[in-house]
OpenMM code with the backbone's topology and positions (N, CA, C; nanometers):
from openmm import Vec3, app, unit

residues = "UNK UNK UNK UNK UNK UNK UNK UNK UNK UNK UNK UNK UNK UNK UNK UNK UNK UNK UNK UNK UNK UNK UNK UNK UNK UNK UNK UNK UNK UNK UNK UNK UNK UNK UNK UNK UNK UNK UNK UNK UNK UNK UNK UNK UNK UNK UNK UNK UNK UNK UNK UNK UNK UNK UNK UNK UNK UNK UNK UNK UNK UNK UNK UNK UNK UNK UNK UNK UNK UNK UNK UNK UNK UNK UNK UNK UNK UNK UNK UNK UNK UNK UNK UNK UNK UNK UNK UNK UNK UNK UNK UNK UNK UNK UNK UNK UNK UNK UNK UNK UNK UNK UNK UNK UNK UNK UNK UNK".split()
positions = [
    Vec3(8.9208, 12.8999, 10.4441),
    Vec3(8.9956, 12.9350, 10.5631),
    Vec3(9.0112, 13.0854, 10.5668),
    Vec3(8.9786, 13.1501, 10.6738),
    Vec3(8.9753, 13.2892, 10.6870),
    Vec3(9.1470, 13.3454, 10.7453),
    Vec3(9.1482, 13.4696, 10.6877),
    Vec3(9.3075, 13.5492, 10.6757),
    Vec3(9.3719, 13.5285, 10.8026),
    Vec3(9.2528, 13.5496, 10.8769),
    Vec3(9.3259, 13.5154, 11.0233),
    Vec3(9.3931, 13.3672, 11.0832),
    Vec3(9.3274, 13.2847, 11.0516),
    Vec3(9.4136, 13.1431, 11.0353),
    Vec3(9.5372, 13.1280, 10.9951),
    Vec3(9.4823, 13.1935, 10.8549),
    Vec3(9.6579, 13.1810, 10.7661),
    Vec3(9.7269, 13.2524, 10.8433),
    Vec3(9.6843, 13.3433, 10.9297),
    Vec3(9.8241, 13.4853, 10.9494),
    Vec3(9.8395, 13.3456, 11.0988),
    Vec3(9.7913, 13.3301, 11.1505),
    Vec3(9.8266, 13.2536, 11.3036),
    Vec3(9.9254, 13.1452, 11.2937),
    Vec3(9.8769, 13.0643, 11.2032),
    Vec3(9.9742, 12.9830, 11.1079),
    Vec3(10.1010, 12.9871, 11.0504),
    Vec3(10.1024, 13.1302, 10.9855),
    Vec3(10.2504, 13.0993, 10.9352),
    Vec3(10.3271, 13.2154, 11.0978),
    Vec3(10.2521, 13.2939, 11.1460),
    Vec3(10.2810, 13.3137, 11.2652),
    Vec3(10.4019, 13.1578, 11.3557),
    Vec3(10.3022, 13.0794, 11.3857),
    Vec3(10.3909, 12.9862, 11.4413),
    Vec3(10.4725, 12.9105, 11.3942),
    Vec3(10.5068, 12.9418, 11.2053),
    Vec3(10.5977, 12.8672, 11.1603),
    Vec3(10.7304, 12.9678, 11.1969),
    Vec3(10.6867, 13.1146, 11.1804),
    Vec3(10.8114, 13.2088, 11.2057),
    Vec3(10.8517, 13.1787, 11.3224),
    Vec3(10.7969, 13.1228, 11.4066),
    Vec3(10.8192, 13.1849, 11.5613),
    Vec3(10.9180, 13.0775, 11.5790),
    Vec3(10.8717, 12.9050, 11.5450),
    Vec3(10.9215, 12.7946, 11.5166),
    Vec3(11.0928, 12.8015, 11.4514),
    Vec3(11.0833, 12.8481, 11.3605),
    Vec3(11.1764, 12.8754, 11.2464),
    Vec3(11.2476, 12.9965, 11.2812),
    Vec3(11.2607, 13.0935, 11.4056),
    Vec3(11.3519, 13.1947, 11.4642),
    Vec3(11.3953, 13.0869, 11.5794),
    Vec3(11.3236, 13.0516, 11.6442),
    Vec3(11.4030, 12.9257, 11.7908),
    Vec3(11.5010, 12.8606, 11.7049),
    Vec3(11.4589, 12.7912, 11.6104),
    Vec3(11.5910, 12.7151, 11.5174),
    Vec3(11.6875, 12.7791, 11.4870),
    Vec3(11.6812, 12.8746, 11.4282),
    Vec3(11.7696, 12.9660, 11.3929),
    Vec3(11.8443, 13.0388, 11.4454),
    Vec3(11.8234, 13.1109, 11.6183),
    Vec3(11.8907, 13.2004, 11.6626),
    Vec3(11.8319, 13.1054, 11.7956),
    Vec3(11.9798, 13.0243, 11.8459),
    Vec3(11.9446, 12.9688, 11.9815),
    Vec3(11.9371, 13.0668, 12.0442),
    Vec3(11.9094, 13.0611, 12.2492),
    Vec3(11.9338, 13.1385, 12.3353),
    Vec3(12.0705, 13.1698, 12.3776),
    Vec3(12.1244, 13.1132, 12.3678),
    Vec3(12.3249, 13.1538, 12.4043),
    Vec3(12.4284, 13.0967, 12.3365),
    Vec3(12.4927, 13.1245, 12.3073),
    Vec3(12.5909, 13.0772, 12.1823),
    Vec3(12.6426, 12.9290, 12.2542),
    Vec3(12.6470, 12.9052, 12.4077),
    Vec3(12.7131, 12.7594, 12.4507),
    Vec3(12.5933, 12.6852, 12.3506),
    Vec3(12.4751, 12.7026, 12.3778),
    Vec3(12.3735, 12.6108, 12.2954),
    Vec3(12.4381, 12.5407, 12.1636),
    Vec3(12.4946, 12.6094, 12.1178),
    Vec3(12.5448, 12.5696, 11.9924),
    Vec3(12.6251, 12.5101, 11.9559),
    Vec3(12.7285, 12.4622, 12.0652),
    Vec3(12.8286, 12.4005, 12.0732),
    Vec3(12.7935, 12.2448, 12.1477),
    Vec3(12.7135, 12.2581, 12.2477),
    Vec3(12.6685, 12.1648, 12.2960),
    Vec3(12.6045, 12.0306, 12.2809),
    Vec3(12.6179, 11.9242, 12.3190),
    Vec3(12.5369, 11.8184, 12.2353),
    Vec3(12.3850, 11.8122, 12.2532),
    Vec3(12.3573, 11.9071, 12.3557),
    Vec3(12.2225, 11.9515, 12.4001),
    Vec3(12.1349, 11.9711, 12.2754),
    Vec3(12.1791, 12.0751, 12.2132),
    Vec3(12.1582, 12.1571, 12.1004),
    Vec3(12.0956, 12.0659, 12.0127),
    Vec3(12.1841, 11.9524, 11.9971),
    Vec3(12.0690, 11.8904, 11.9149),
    Vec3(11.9331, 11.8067, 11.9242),
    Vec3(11.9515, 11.8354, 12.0302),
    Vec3(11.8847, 11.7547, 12.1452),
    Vec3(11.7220, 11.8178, 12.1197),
    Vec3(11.7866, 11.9760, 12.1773),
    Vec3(11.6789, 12.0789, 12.1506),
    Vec3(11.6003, 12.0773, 12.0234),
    Vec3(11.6780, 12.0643, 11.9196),
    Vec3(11.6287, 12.1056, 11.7586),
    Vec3(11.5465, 11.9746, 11.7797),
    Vec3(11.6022, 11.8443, 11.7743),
    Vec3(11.5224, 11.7602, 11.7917),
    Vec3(11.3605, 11.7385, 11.8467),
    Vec3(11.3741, 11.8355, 11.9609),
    Vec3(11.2547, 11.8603, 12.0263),
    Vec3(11.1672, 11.9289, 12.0088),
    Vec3(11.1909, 12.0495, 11.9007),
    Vec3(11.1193, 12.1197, 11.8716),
    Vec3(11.0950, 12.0652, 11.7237),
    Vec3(11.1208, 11.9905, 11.6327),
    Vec3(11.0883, 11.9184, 11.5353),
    Vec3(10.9898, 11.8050, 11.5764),
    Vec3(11.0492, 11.7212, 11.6870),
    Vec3(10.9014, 11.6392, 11.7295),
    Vec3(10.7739, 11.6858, 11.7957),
    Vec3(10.7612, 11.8435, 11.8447),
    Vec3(10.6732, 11.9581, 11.8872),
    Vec3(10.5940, 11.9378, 11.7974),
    Vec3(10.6664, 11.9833, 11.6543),
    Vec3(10.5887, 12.0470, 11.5548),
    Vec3(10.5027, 11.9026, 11.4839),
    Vec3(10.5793, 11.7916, 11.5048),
    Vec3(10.5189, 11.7017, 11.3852),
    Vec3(10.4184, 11.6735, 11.4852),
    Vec3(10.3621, 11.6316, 11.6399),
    Vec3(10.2854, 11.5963, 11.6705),
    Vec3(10.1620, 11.6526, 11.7275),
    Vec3(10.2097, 11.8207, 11.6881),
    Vec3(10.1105, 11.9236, 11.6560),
    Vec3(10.0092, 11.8862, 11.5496),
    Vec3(10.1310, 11.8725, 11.4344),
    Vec3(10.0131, 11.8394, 11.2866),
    Vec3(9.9311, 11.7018, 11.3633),
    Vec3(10.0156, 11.5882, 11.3488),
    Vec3(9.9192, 11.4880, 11.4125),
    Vec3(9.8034, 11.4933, 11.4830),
    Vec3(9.8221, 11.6340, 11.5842),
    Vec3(9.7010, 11.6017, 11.6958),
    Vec3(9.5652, 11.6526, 11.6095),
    Vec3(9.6609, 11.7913, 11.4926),
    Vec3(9.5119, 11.8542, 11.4237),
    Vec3(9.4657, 11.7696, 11.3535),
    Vec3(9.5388, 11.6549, 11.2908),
    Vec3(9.5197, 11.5949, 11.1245),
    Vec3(9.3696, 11.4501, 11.2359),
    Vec3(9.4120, 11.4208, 11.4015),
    Vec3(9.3063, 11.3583, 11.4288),
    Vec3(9.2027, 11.4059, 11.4883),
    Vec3(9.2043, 11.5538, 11.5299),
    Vec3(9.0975, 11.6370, 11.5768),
    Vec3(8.9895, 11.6306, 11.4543),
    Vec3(9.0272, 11.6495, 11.2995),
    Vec3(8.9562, 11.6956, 11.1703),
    Vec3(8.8802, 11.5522, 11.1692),
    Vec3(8.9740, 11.4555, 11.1358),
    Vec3(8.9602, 11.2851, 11.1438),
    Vec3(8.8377, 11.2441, 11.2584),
    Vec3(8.8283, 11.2696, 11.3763),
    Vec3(8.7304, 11.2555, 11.4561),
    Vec3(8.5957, 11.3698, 11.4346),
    Vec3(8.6521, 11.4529, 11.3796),
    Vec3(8.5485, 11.5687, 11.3959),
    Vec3(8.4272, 11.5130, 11.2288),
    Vec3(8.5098, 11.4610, 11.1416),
    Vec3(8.4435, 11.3776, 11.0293),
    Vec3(8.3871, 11.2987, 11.0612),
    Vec3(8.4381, 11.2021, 11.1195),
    Vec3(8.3813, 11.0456, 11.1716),
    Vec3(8.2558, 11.1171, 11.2630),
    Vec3(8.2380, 11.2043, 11.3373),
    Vec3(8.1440, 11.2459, 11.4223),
    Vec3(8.0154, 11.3002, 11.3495),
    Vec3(8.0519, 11.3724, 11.2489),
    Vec3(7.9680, 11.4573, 11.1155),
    Vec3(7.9097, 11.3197, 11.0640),
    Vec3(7.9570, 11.2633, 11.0142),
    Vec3(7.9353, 11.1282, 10.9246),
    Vec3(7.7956, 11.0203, 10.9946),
    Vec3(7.8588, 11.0561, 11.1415),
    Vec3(7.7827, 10.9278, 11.2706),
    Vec3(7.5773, 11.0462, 11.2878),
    Vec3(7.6053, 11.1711, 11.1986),
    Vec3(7.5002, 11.2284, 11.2707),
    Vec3(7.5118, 11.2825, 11.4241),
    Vec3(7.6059, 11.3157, 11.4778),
    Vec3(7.6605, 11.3838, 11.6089),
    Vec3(7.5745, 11.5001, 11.6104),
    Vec3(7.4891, 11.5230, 11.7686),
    Vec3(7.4396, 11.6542, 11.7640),
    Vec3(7.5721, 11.7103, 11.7444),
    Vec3(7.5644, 11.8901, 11.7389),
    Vec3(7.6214, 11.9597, 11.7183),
    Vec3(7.7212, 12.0066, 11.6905),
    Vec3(7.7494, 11.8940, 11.5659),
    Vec3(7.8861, 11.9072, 11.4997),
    Vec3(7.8054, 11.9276, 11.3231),
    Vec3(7.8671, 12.0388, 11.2907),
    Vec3(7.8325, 12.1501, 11.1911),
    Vec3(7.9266, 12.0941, 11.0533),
    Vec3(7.8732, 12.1051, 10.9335),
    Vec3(7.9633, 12.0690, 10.8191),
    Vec3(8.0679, 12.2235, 10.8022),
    Vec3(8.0122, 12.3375, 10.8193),
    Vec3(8.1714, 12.4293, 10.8283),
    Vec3(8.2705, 12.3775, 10.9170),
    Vec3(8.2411, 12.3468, 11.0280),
    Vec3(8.3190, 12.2839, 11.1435),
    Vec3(8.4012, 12.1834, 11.0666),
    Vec3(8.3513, 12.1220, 11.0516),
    Vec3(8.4173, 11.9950, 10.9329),
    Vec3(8.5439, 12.0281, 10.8865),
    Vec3(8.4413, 12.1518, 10.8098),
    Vec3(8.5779, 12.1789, 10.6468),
    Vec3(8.6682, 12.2771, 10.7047),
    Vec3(8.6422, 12.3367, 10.8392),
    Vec3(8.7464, 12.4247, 10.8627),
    Vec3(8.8735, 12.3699, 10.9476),
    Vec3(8.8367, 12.2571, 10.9922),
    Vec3(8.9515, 12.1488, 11.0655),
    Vec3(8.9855, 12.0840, 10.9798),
    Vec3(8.9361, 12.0538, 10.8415),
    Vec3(9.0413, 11.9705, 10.7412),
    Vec3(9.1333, 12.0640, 10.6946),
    Vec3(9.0839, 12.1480, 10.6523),
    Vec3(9.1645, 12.3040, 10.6131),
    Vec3(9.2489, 12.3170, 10.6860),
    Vec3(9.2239, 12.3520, 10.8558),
    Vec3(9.3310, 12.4035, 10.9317),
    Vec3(9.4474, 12.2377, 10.9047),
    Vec3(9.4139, 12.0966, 10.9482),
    Vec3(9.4809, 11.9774, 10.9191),
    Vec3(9.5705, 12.0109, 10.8248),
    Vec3(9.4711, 12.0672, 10.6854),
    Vec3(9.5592, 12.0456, 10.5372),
    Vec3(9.6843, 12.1619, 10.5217),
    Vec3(9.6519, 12.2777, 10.5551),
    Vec3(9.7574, 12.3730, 10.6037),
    Vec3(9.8707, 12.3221, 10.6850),
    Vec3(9.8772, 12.2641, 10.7908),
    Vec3(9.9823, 12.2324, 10.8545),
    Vec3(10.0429, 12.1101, 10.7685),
    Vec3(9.9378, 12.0491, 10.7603),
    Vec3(10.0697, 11.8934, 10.6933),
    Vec3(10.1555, 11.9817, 10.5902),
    Vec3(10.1063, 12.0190, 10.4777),
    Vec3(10.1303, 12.1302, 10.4222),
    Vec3(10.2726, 12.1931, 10.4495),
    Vec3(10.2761, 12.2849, 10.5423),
    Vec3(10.3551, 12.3415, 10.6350),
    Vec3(10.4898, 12.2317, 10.6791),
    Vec3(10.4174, 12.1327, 10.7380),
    Vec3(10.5174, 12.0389, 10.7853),
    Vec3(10.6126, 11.9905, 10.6479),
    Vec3(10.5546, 11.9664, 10.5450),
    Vec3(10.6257, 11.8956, 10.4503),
    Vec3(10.7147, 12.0016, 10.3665),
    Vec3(10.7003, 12.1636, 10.4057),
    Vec3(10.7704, 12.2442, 10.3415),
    Vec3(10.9077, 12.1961, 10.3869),
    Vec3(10.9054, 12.1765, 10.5672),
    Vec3(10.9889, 12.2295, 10.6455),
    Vec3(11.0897, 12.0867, 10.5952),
    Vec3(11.0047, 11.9557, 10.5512),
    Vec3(11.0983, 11.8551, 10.5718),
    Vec3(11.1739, 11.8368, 10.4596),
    Vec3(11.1025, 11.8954, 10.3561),
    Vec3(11.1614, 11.9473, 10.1709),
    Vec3(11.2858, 12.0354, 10.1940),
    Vec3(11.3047, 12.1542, 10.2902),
    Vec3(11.3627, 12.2433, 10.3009),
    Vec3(11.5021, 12.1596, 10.3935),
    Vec3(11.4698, 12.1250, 10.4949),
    Vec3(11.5821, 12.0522, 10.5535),
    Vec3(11.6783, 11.9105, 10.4507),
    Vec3(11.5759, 11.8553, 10.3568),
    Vec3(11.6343, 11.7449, 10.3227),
    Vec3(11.7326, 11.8371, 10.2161),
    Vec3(11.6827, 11.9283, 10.1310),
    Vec3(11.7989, 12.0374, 10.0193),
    Vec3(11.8847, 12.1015, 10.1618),
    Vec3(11.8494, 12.1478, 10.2514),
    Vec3(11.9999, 12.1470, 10.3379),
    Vec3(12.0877, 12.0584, 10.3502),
    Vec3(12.0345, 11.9518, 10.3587),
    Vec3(12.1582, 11.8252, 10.4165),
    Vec3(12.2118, 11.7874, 10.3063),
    Vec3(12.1221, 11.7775, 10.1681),
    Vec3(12.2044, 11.7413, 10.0729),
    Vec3(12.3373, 11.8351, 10.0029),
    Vec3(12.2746, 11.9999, 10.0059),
    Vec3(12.3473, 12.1019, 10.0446),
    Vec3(12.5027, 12.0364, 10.0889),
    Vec3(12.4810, 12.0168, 10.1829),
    Vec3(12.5516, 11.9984, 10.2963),
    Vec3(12.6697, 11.8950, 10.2506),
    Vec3(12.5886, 11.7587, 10.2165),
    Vec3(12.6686, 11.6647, 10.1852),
    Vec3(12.7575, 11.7099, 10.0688),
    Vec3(12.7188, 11.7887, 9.9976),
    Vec3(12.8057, 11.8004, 9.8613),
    Vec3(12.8739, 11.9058, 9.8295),
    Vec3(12.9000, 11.9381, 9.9795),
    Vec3(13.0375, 12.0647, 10.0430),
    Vec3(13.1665, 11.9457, 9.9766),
    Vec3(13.2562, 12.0564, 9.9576),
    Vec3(13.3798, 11.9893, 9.9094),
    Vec3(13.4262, 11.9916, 10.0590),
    Vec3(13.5455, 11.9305, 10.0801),
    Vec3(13.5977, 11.9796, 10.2186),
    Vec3(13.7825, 12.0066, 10.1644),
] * unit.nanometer
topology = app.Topology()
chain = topology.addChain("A")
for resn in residues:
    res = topology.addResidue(resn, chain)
    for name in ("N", "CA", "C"):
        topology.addAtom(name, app.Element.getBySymbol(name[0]), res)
């Protein structure tokens, strides 16, 4: 996978991971919207990975079938880009689950 991938990549995890972090107006935050939102941009992201993890998945099955003009770099660079995001995705869900547990084991 070439530098530029990786940089585009964790590009849209920052970009992802500042919307979470710093809503647009502080009502957001109070609102039941809000979670509404986070929600939405968490199911964004997981069915992002999904769409790449079956773009790679079809783009194999196509390689495999003898498809004109589907290339074995082509291949390995959509499993790559696939394997990066799941990747990515499972940081984010590692990172949230030590928040909540975080969370739970606030004294009050």
């Amino acid at each position: 996978m070439s530098q530029m991938e990786i940089d585009r990549v964790l590009a849209q995890i920052r970009s992802l991971s500042a919307q979470i972090q710093s809503p647009s107006t502080p009502a957001a935050q109070k609102s039941p919207g809000a979670v509404s939102e986070f929600a939405n941009i968490m199911r964004s992201g997981i069915d992002q990975v999904n769409t790449q993890q079956q773009r790679a998945d079809q783009l194999a099955d196509a390689f495999e079938r003898g498809t004109p003009g589907v290339e074995l770099p082509q291949v390995m660079l959509e499993m790559q880009k696939a394997s990066v995001s799941f990747r990515a995705l499972n940081e984010v869900r590692n990172r949230l689950i030590s928040a909540y547990q975080e969370i739970m084991n606030m004294s009050l």
